[in-house]
N, CA, C and O atoms as a Tinker XYZ file with bonds, in Angstrom:
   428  protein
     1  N     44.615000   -3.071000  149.432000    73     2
     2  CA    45.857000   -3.561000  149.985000    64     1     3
     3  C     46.357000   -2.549000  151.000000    63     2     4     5
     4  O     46.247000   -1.390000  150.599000    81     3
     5  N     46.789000   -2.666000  152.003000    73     3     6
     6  CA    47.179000   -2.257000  153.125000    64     5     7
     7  C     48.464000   -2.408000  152.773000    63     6     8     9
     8  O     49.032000   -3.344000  152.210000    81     7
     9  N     49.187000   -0.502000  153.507000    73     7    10
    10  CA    50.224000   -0.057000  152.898000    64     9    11
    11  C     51.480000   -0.781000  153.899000    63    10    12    13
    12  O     52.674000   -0.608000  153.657000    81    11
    13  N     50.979000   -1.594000  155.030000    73    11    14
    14  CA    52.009000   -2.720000  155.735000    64    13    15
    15  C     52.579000   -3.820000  154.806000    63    14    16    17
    16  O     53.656000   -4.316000  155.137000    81    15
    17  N     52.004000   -4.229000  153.740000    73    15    18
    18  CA    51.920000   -5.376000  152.488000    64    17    19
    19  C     52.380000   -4.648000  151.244000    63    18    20    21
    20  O     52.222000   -5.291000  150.206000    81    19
    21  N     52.897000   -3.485000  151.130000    73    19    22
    22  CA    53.214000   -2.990000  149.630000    64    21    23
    23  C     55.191000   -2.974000  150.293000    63    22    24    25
    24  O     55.723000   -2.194000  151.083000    81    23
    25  N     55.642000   -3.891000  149.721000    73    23    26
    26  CA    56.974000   -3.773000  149.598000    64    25    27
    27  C     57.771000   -3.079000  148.440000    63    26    28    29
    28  O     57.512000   -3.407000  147.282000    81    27
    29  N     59.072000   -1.799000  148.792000    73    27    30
    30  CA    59.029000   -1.458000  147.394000    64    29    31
    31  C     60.729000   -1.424000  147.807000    63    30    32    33
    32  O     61.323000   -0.692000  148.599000    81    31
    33  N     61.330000   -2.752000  146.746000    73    31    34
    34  CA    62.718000   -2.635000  146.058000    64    33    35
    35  C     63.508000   -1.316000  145.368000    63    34    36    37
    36  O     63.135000   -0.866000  144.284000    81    35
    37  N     64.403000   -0.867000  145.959000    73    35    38
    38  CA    65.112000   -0.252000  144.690000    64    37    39
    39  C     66.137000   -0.991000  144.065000    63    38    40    41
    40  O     66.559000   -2.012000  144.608000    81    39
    41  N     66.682000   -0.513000  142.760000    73    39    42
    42  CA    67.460000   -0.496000  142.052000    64    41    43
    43  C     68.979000   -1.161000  142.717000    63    42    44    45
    44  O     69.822000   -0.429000  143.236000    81    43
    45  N     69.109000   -2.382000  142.614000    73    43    46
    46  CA    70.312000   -2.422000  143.044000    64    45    47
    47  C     70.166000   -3.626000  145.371000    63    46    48    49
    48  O     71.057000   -4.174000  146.020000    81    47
    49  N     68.591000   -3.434000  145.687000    73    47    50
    50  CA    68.653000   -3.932000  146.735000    64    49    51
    51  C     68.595000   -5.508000  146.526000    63    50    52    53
    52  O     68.324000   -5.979000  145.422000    81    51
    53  N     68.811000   -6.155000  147.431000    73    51    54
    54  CA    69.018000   -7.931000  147.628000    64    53    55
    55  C     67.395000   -8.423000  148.487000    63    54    56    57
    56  O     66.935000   -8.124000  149.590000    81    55
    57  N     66.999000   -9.098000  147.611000    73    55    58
    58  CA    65.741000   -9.609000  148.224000    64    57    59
    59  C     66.123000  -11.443000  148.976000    63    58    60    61
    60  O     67.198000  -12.033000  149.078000    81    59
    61  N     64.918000  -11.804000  149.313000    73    59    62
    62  CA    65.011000  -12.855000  149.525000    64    61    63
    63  C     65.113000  -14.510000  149.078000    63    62    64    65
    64  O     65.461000  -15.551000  149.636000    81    63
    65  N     64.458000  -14.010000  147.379000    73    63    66
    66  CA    64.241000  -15.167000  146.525000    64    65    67
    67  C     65.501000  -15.752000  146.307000    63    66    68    69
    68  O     66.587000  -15.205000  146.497000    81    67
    69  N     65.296000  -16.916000  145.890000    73    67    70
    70  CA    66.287000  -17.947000  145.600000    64    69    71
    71  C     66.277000  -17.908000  144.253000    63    70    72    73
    72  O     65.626000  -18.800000  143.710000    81    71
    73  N     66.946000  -16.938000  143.402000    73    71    74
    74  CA    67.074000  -17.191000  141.807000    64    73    75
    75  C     67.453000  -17.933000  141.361000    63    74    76    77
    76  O     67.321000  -17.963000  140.138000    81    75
    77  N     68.172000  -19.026000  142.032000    73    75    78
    78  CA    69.560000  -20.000000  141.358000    64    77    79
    79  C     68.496000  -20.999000  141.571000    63    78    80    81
    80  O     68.255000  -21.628000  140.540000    81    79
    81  N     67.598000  -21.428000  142.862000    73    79    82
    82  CA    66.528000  -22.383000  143.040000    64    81    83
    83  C     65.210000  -22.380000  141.472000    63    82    84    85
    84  O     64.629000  -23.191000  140.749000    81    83
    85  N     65.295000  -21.330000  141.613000    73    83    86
    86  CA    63.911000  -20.965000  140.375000    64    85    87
    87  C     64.495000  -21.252000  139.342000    63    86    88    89
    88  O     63.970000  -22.145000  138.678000    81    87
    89  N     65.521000  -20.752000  138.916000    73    87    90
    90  CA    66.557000  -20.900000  137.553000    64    89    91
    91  C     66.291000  -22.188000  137.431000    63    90    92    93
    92  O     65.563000  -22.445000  136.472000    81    91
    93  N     66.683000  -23.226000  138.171000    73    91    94
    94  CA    67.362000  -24.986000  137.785000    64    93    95
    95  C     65.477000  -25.717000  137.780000    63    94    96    97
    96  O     65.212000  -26.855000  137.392000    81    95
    97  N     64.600000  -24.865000  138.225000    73    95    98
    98  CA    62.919000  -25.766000  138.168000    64    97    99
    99  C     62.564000  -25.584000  136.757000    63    98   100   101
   100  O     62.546000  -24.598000  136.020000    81    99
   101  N     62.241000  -27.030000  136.573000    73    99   102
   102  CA    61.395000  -27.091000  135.120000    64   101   103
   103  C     60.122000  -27.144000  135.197000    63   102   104   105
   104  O     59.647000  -26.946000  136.315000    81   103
   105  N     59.199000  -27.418000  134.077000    73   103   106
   106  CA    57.931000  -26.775000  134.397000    64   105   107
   107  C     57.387000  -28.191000  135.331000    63   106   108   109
   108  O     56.724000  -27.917000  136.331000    81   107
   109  N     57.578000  -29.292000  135.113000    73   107   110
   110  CA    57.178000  -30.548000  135.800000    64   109   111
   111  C     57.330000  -29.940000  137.610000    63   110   112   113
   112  O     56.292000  -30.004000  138.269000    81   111
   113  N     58.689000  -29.350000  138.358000    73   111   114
   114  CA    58.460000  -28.717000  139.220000    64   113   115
   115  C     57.578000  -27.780000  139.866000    63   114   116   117
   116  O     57.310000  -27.916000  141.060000    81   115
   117  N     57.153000  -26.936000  139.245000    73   115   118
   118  CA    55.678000  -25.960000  139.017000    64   117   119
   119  C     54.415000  -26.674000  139.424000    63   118   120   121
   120  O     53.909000  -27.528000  138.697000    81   119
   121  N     53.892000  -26.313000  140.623000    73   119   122
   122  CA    52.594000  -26.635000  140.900000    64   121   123
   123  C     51.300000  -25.498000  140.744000    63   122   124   125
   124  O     51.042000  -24.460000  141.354000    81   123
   125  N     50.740000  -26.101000  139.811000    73   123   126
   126  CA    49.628000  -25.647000  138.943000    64   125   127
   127  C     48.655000  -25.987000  139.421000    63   126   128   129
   128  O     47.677000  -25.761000  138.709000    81   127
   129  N     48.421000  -26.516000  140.477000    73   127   130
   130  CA    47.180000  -27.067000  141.543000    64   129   131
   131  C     45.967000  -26.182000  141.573000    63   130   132   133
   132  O     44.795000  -26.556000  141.554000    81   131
   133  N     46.508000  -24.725000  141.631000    73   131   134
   134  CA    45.722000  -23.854000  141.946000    64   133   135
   135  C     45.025000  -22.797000  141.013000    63   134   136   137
   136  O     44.439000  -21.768000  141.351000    81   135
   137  N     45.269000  -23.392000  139.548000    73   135   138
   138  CA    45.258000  -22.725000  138.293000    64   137   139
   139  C     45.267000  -23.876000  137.312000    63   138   140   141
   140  O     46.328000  -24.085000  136.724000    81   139
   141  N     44.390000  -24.531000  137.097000    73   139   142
   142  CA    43.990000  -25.645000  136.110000    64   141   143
   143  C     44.318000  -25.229000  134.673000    63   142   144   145
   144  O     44.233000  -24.014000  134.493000    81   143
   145  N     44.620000  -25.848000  133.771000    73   143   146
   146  CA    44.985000  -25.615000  132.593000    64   145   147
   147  C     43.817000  -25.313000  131.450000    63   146   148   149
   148  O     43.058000  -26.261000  131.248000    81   147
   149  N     43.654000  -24.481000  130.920000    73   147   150
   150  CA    42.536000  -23.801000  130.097000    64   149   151
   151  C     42.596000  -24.538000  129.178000    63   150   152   153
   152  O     43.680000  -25.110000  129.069000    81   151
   153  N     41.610000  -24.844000  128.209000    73   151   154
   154  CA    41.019000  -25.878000  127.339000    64   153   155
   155  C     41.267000  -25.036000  125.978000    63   154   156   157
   156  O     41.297000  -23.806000  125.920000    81   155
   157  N     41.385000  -25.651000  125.234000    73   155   158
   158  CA    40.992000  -25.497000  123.561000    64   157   159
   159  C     39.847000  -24.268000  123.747000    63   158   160   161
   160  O     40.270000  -23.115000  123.827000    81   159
   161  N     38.793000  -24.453000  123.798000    73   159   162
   162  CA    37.187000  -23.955000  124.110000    64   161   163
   163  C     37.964000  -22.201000  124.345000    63   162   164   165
   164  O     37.854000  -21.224000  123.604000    81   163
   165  N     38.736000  -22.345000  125.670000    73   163   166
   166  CA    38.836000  -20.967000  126.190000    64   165   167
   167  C     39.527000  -20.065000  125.120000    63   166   168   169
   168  O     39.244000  -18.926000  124.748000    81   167
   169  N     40.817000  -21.174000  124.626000    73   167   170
   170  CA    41.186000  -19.832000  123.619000    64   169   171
   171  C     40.383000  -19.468000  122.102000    63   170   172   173
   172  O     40.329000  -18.454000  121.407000    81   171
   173  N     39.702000  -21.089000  121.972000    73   171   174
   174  CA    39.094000  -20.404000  120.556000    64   173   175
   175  C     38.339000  -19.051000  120.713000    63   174   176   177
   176  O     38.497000  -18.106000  119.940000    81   175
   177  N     37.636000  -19.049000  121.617000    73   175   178
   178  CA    36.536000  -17.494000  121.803000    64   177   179
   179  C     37.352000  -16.533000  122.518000    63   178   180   181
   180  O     36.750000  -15.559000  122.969000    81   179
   181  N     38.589000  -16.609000  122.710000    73   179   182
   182  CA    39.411000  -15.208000  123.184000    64   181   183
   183  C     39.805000  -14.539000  122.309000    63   182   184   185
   184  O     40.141000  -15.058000  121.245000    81   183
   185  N     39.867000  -13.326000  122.494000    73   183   186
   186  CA    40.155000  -12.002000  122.248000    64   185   187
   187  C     40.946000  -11.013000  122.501000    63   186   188   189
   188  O     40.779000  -10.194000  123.405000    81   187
   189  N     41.849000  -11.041000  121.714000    73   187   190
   190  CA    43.108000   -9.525000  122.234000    64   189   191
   191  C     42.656000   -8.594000  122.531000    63   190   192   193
   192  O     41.725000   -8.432000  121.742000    81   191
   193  N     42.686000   -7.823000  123.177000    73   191   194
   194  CA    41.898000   -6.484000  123.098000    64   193   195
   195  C     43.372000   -5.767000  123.841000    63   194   196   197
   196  O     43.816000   -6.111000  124.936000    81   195
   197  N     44.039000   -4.580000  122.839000    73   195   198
   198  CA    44.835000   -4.125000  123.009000    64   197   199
   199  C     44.329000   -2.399000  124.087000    63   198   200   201
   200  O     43.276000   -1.762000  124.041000    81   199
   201  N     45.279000   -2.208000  124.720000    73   199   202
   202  CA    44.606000   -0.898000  125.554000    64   201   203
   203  C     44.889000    0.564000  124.641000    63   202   204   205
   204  O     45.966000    0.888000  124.140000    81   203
   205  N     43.657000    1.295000  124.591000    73   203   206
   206  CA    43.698000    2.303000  123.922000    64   205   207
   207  C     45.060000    3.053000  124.431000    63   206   208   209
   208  O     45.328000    2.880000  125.620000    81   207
   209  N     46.011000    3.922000  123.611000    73   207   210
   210  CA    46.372000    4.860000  124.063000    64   209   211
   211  C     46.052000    6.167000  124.664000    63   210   212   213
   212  O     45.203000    6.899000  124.156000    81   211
   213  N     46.773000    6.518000  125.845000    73   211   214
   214  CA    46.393000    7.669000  126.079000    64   213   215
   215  C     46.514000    9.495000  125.712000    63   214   216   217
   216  O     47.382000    9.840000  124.910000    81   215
   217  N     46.090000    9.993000  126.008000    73   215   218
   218  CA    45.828000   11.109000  125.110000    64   217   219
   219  C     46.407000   12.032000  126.445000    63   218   220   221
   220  O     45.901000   11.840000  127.550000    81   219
   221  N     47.474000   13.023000  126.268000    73   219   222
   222  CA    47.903000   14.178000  127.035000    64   221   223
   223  C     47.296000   15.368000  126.666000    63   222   224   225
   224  O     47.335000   15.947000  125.581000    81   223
   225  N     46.695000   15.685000  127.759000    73   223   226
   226  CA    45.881000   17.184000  127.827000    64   225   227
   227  C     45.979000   17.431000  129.154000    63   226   228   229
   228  O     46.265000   16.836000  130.192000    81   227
   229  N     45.552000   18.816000  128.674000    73   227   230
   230  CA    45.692000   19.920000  129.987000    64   229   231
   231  C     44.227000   20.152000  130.383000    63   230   232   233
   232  O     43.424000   20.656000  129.598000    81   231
   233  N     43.881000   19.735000  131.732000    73   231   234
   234  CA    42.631000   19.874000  132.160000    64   233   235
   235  C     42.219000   21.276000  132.422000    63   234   236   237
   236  O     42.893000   21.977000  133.177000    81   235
   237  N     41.134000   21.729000  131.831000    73   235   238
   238  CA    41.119000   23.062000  131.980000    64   237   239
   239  C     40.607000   23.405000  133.366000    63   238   240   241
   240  O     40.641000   24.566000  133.773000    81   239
   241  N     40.206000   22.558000  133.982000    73   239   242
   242  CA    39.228000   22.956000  135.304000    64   241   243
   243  C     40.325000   22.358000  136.178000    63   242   244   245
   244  O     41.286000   21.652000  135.872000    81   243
   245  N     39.869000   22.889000  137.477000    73   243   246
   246  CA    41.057000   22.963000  138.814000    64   245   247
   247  C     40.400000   21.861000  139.841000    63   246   248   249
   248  O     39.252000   21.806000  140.282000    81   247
   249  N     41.522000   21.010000  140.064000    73   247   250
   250  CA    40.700000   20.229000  141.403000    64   249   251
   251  C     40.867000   20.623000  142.539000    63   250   252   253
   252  O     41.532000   21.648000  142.689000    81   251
   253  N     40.413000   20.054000  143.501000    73   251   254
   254  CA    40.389000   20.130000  144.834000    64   253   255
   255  C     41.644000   20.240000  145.542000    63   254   256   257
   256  O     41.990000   19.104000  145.868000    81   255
   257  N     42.486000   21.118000  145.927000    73   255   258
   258  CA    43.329000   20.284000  146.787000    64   257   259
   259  C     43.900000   19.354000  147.410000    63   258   260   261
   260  O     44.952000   18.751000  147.198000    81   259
   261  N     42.834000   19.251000  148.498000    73   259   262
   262  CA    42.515000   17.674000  149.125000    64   261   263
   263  C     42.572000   16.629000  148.096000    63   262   264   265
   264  O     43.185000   15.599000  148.378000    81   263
   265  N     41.752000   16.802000  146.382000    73   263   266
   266  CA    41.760000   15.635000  145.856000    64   265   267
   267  C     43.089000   14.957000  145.593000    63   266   268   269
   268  O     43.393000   13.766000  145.656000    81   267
   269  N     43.944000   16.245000  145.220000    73   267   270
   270  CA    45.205000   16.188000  144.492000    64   269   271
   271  C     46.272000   15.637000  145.815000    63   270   272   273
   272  O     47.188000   14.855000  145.561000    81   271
   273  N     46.090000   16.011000  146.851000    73   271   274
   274  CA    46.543000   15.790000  148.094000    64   273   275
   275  C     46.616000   14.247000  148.412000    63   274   276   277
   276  O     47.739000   13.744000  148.398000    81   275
   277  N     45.718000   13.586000  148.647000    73   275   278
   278  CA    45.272000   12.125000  148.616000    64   277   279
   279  C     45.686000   11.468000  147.732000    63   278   280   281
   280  O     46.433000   10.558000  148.093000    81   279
   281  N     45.415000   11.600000  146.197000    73   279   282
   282  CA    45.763000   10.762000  145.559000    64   281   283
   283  C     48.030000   10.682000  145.700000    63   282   284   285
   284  O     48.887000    9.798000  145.684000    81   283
   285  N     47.993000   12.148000  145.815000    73   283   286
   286  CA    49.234000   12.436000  145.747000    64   285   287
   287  C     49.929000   11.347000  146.975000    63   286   288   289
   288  O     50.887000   10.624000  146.699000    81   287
   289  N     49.451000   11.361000  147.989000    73   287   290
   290  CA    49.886000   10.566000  149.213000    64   289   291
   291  C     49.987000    8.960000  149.043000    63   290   292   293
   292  O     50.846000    8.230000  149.538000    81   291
   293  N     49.095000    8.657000  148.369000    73   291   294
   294  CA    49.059000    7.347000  147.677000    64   293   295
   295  C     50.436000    6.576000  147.217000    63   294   296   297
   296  O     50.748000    5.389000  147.320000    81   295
   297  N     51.204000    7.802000  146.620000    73   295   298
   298  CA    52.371000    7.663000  146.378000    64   297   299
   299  C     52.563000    7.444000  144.851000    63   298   300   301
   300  O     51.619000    7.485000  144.062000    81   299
   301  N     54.227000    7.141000  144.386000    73   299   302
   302  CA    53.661000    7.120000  142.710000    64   301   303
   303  C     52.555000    6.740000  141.611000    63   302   304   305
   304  O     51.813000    5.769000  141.763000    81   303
   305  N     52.529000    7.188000  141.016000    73   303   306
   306  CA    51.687000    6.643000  139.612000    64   305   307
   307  C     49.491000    7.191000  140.409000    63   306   308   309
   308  O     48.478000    6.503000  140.278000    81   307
   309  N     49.600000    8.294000  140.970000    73   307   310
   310  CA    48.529000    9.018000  141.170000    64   309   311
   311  C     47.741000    9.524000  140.013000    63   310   312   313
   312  O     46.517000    9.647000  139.966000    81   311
   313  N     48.437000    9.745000  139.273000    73   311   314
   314  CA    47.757000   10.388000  137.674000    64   313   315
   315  C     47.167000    8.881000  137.536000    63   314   316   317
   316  O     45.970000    8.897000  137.825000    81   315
   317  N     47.425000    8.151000  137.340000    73   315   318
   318  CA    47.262000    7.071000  136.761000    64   317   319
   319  C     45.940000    6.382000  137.754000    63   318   320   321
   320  O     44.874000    5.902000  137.368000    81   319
   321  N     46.403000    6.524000  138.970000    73   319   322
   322  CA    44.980000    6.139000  140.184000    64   321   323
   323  C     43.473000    7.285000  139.605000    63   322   324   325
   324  O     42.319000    6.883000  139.459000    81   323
   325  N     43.938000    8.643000  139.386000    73   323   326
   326  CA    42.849000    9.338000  139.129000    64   325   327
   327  C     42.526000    8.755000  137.885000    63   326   328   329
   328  O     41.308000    8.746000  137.708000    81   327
   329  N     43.194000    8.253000  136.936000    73   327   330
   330  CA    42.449000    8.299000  135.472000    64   329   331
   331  C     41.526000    6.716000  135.707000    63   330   332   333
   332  O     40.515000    6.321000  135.127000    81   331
   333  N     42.284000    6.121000  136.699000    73   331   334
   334  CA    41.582000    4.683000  137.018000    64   333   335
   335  C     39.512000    4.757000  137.586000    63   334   336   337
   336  O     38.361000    4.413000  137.318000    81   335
   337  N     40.463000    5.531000  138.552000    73   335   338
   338  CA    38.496000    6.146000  139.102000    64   337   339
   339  C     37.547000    6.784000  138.061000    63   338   340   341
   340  O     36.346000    6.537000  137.952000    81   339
   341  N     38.333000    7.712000  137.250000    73   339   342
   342  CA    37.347000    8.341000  136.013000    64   341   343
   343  C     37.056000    7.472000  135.455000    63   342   344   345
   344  O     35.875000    7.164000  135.293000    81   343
   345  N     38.026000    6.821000  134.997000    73   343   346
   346  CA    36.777000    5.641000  133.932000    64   345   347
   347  C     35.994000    4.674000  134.860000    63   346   348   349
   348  O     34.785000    4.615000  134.636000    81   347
   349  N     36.346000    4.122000  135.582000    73   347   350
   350  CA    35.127000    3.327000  136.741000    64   349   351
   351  C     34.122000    4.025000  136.661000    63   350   352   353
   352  O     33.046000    3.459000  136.467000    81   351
   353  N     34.174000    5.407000  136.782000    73   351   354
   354  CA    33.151000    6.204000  136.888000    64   353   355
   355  C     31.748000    6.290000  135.659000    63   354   356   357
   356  O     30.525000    6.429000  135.641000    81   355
   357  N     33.181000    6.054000  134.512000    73   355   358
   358  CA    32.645000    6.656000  133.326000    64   357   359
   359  C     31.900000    5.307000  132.721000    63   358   360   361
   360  O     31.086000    5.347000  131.799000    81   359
   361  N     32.338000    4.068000  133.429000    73   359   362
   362  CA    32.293000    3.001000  133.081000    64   361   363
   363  C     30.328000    2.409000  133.381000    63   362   364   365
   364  O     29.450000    1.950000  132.649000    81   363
   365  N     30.478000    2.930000  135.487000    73   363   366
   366  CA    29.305000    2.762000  136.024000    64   365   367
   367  C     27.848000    3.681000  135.561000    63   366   368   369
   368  O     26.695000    3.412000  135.898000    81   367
   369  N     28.274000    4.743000  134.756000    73   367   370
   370  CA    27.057000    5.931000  134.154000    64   369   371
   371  C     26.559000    5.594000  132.692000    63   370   372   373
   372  O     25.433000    5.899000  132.299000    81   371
   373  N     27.980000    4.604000  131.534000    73   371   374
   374  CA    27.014000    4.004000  130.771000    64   373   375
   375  C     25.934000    2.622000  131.201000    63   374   376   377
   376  O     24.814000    2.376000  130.752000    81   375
   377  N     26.699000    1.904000  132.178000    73   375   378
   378  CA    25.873000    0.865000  132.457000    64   377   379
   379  C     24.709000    1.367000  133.014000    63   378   380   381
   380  O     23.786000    0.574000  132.829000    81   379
   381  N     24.357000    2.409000  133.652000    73   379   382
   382  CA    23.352000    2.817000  134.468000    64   381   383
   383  C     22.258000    3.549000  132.912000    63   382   384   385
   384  O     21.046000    3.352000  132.824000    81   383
   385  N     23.130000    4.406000  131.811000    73   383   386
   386  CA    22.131000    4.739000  130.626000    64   385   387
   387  C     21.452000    3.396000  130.166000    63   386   388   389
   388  O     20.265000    3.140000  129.964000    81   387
   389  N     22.618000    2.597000  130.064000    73   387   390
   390  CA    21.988000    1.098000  129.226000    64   389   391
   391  C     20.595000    0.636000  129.843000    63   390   392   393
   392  O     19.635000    0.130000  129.262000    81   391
   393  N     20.773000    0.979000  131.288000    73   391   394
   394  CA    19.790000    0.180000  131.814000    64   393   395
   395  C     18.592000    1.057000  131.771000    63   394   396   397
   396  O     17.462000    0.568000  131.747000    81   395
   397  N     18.751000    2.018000  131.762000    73   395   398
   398  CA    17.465000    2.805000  131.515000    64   397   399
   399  C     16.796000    2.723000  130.028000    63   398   400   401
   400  O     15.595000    2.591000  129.794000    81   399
   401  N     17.633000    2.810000  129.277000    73   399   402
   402  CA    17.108000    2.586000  128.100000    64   401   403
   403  C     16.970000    1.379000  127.536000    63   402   404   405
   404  O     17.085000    1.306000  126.313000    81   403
   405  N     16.705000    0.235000  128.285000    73   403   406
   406  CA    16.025000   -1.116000  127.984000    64   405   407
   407  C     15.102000   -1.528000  128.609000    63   406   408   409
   408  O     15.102000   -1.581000  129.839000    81   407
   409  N     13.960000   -1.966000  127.727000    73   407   410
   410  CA    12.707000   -1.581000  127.721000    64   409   411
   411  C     12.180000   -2.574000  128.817000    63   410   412   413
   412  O     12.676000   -3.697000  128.898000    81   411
   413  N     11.596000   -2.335000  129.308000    73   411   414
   414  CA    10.443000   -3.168000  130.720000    64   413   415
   415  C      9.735000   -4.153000  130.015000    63   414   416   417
   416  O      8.984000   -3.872000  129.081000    81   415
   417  N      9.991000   -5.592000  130.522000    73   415   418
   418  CA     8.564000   -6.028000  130.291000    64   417   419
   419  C      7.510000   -5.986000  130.879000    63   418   420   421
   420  O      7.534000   -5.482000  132.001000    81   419
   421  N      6.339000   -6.445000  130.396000    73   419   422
   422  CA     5.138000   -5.948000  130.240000    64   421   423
   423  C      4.654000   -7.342000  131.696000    63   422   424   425
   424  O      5.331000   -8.365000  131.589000    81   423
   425  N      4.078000   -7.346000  132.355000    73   423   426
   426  CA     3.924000   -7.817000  133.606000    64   425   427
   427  C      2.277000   -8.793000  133.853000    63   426   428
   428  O      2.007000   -9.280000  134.950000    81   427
């Protein structure tokens, strides 16, 4: 997302929506055109999966400047962008063990 498209409200500013319009629509108003209604099927095989909590520690090793710099520029919630990339990271190196350690067939 391009930082021309990130709009950010404070506390207290007047936007453009029509709350009193949204307030008085019932769901028959709501066009769902673009989001079909999920079946029986979908929720029987769904699954909660609640997000682990996170764990506060002190990283013993020092980053980059620059790294801390960038993410920092990004603007709030940077801790949160770095912990996003680590696990992507951490995410793409088991899929890459998995795949090594499943076996070839035979040709």
């Amino acid at each position: 997302m391009s930082k021309e498209r990130i709009v950010r409200y404070k506390k207290g500013m007047k936007d453009d929506t029509d709350w009193a319009r949204i307030a008085a629509m019932t769901d028959d108003d709501i066009d769902y055109s673009d989001c079909p209604p999920l079946g029986e099927d979908f929720w029987k095989n769904a699954k909660l999966i609640m997000p682990e909590p996170k764990a506060s520690v002190s990283v013993g090793v020092c980053f980059d400047r620059a790294i801390i710099n960038w993410f920092k520029k990004q603007g709030p919630g940077y801790q949160s962008r770095m912990n996003a990339v680590l696990k992507t990271y951490v995410e793409a190196q088991k899929a890459l063990v998995a795949r090594k350690k499943k076996p070839r067939k035979a040709a």
